[in-house]
Every structure is written in structure tokens, then in C-alpha cells.
C-alpha positions in Angstrom: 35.7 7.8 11.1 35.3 8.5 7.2 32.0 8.1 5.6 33.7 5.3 3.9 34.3 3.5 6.7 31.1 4.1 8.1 29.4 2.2 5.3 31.7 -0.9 5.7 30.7 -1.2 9.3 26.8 -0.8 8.5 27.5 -3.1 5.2 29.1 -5.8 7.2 25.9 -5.4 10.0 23.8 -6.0 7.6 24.9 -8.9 6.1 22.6 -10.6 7.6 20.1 -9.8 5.3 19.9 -12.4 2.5 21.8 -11.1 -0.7 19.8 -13.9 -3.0 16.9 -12.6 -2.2 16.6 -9.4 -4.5 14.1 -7.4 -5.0 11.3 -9.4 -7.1 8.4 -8.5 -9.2 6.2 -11.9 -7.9 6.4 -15.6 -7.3 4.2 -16.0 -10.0 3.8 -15.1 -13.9 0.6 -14.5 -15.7 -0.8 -13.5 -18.7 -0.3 -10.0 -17.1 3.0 -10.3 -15.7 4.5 -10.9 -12.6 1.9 -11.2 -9.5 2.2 -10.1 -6.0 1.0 -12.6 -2.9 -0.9 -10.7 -1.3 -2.8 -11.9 2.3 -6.3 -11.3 3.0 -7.2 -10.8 6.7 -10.4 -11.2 7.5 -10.2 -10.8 11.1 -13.5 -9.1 12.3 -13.8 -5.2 11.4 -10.0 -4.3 11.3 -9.5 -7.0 8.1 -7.0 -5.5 5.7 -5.6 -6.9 2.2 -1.9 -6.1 1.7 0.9 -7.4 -0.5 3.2 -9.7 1.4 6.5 -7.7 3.0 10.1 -9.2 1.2 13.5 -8.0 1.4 12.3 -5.8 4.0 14.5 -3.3 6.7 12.5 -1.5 9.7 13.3 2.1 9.1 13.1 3.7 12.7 13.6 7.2 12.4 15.2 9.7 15.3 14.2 7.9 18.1 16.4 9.7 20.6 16.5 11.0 23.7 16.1 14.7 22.5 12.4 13.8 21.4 11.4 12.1 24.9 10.3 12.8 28.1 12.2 16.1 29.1 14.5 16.3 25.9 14.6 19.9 24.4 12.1 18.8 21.6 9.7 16.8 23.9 7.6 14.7 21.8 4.2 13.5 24.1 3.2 10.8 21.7 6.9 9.1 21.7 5.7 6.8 25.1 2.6 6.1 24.0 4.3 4.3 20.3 7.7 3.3 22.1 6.1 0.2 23.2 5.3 -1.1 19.5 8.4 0.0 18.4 10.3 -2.1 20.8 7.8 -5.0 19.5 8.8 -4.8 15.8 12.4 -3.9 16.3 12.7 -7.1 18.7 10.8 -9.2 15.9 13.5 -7.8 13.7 16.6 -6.5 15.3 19.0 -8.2 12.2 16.8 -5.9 9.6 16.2 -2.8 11.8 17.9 0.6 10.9 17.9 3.6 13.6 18.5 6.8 12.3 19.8 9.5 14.6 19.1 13.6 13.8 22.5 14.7 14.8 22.4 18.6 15.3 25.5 20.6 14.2 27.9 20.7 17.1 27.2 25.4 17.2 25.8 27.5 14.9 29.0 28.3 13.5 28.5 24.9 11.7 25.2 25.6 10.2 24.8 26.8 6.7 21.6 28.8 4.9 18.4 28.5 6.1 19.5 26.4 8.5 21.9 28.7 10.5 18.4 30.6 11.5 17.1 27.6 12.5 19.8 26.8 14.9 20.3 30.1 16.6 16.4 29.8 17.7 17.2 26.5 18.5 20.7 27.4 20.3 20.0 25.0 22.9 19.5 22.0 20.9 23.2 22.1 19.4 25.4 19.8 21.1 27.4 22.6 22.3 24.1 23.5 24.7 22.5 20.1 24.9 26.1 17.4 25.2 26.0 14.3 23.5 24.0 12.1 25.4 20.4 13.6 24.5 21.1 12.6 20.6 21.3 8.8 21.9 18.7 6.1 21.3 16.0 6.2 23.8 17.5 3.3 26.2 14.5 0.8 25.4 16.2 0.5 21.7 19.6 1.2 22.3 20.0 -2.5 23.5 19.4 -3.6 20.2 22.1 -2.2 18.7 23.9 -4.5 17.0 22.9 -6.1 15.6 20.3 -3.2 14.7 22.7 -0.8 13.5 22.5 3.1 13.6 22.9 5.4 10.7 23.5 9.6 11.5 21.7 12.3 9.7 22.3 16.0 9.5 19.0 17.0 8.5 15.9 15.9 8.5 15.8 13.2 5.6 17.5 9.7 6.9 18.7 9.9 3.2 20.4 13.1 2.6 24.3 13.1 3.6 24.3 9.3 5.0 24.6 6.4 3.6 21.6 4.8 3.7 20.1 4.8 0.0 23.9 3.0 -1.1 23.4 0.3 2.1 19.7 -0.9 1.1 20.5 -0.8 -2.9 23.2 -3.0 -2.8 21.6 -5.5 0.0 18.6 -5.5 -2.2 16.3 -4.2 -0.2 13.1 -3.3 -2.0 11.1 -2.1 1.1 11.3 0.6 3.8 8.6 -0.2 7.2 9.2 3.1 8.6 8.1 3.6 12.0 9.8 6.9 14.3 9.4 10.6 15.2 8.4 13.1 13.9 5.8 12.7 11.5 5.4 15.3 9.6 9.4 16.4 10.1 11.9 13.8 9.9 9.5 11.2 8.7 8.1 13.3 5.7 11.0 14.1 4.9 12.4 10.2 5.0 9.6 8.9 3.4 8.9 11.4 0.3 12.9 10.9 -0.6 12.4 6.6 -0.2 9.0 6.9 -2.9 11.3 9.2 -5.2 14.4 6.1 -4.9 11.6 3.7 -5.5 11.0 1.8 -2.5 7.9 0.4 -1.3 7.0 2.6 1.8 4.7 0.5 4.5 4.1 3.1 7.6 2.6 1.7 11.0 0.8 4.4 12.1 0.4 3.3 15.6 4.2 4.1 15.6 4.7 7.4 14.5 4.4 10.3 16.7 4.8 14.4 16.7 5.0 17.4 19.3 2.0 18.2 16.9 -1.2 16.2 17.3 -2.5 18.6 14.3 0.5 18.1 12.4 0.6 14.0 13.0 -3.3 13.6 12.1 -3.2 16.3 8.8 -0.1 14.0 7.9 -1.7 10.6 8.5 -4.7 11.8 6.1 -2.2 12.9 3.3 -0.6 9.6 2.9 -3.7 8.0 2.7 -5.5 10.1 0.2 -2.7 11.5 -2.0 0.2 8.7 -1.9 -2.5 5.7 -1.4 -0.2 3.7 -4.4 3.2 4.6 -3.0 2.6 4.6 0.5 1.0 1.5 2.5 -0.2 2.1 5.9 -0.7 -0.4 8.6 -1.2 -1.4 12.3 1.9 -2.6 14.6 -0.9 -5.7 15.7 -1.0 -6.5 11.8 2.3 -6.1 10.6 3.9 -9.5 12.2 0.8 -11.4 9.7 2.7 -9.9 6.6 6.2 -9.8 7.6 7.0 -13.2 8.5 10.4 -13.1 8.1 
């Protein structure tokens, strides 16, 4: 299937996404311009303030079989997030996006820096590894569709794929990116949806790495040096700000 076709299948998907509801500045004008709703929890110590979430998609990135329990790339934090992954993409299977990291079929494929890659990672290209270890992990698979999937070559869920042409013309203003791995595939996802413009809301309690170090030096560089790009948030919060 063309690239062409493949963006008709996820465009018709995803039309259940509202097309009226473009991205807005506020439900309000003032003096200063538009203003955000924003909600104010005040439950306990874990209160939070945060904007309201609108024309929204759950961005899951790379959950697959490669990254879990016995896949060449074993990621130890995946089961310990799965479970409030399953939680927000069952909340929103209609406006959840999987993204798959689809490794070049040999390293006869590969190009630049990338061709080194793959020959130390030999047994990762589907030549070694078959098809079935670049599947969903089964606990989302079911949910696609109406979920649908979109495949990568890289690490970005932007670069080569559709994606960036799918939310633009459904009007989608905001990326909740939850996935693996955190300071791979998701760096790399999230730096390229601040550069497009989106609003970026991360739940942290859903992101994982092979690299505890990696994963925690990550988590502190979004919040100090992208605090007004990037939003962070728990998975038991989320449902209070993303209503629908």
C-alpha cells in the first residue's frame, strides 16, 4: 500500500474526531485576548492547575512487542506503565494513535549513520527478528480500530509518516504522548510536535526506558528547560482535564 493510501485509511479512522472543533485560542475574550479554561485541582498534596485538554489525540509511541518482556530491546519499565496506558487508550480508543518503530527489513536497506546502527543491531531487523516482535503489545492491539496505527522508520513518529498531515487537517491542536522509550523515540516525537506547534502534555507515569538514568535525566529536562512547551501530568489526573 502507497503512502497515499495509507493516509486515506488513517484519515477515514479518524473521522471520528470532530472537524468543527478546530484548534481555538479560548472560550473567552478579554482585554488581553483570548483566555484559556484552565482547572484547578485541589486535591490534597498532588493538586495541579492545567489548561483544559481540546481537540486532543493520545499519541502512544512504539509500544511493541520488541520493547517487552523478552523482545530484543527489553524495556523493564514497559509492565510497570502498560497498565495506564491500557486506561487512557480505553478512555479514548476513537482519538488514540499507535506508532510502530518498524526496523529496515536487513542492513542492505539502511542508509548513513544508520547502516552502523543496524549491523550492531543485526538481530533486530526483521530479517533476524520476523514480523511478529514489531506488533502492538497484545493488551493494545485490541484496540485497533478504531485506534489506528501509524509506521515509522526512525525514531521520530513524524519523520517519513504521515502523521503531522493526519492531525493538521483533523484539527488537532494537542499531542498526550504516552510510550517507549523516553529519551529515544519519545524525544525524538516530542521535540519535532513543539517545533510543528502542538501542545505537548506527557504522563509521566506512562513513559518508560531500558535506561532508568536515561528516563529520570529526561523527565528533569522537560520540566526545567521546555516547562512552556511541554506539560507534564499523572495518568490518575489526566481523565479530570480530558473529558472528552
Amino acid at each position: 500500500m502507497d503512502a497515499a493510501s495509507k493516509l486515506a485509511r488513517a484519515k477515514a479512522k479518524f473521522g471520528s474526531i470532530d472537524d468543527r472543533n478546530r484548534p481555538v485560542e479560548g472560550s473567552q475574550e478579554g482585554q488581553n485576548g483570548p483566555q484559556k479554561e484552565i482547572l484547578k485541582s485541589q486535591g490534597g498534596e498532588t493538586g495541579f492547575c492545567m489548561e483544559l485538554i481540546e481537540n486532543a489525540v493520545h499519541l502512544c509511541v512504539d509500544m511493541q512487542r520488541i520493547f517487552a518482556s523478552g523482545g530484543v530491546w527489553e524495556t523493564p519499565r514497559m509492565k510497570r506503565v502498560l497498565p495506564a496506558i491500557v486506561g487512557i487508550t480505553a478512555q479514548h480508543p476513537e482519538r488514540t494513535i499507535f506508532t510502530r518503530f518498524m526496523t529496515p527489513y536487513s542492513t542492505g536497506q539502511t542508509w548513513g549513520r544508520w547502516k552502523l546502527y543496524f549491523e550492531r543491531w543485526k538481530m533486530a531487523t526483521r530479517q533476524s527478528i520476523g514480523g511478529m516482535q514489531l506488533d502492538l503489545v497484545p493488551e493494545l492491539a485490541r484496540f485497533a480500530p478504531p485506534a489506528i496505527i501509524i509506521d515509522k522508520p526512525a525514531y521520530s513518529a513524524f519523520f517519513r509518516s504521515p502523521l503531522a498531515t493526519l492531525l493538521q487537517e483533523k484539527g488537532v491542536g494537542t499531542v498526550v504522548v504516552t510510550g517507549a522509550e523516553t529519551d529515544v523515540c519519545v524525544l525524538s516525537t516530542v521535540l519535532d510536535a513543539v517545533d510543528i506547534g502542538l501542545r505537548v502534555i506527557l504522563v509521566d507515569d506512562a513513559l518508560c526506558s531500558s535506561s532508568d538514568e536515561g528516563h529520570d535525566a529526561l523527565m528533569t529536562m522537560y520540566r526545567m528547560r521546555f516547562h512552556d512547551q511541554i506539560e507534564l501530568i499523572k495518568a490518575a489526573e489526566l481523565p479530570e482535564v480530558w473529558k472528552h
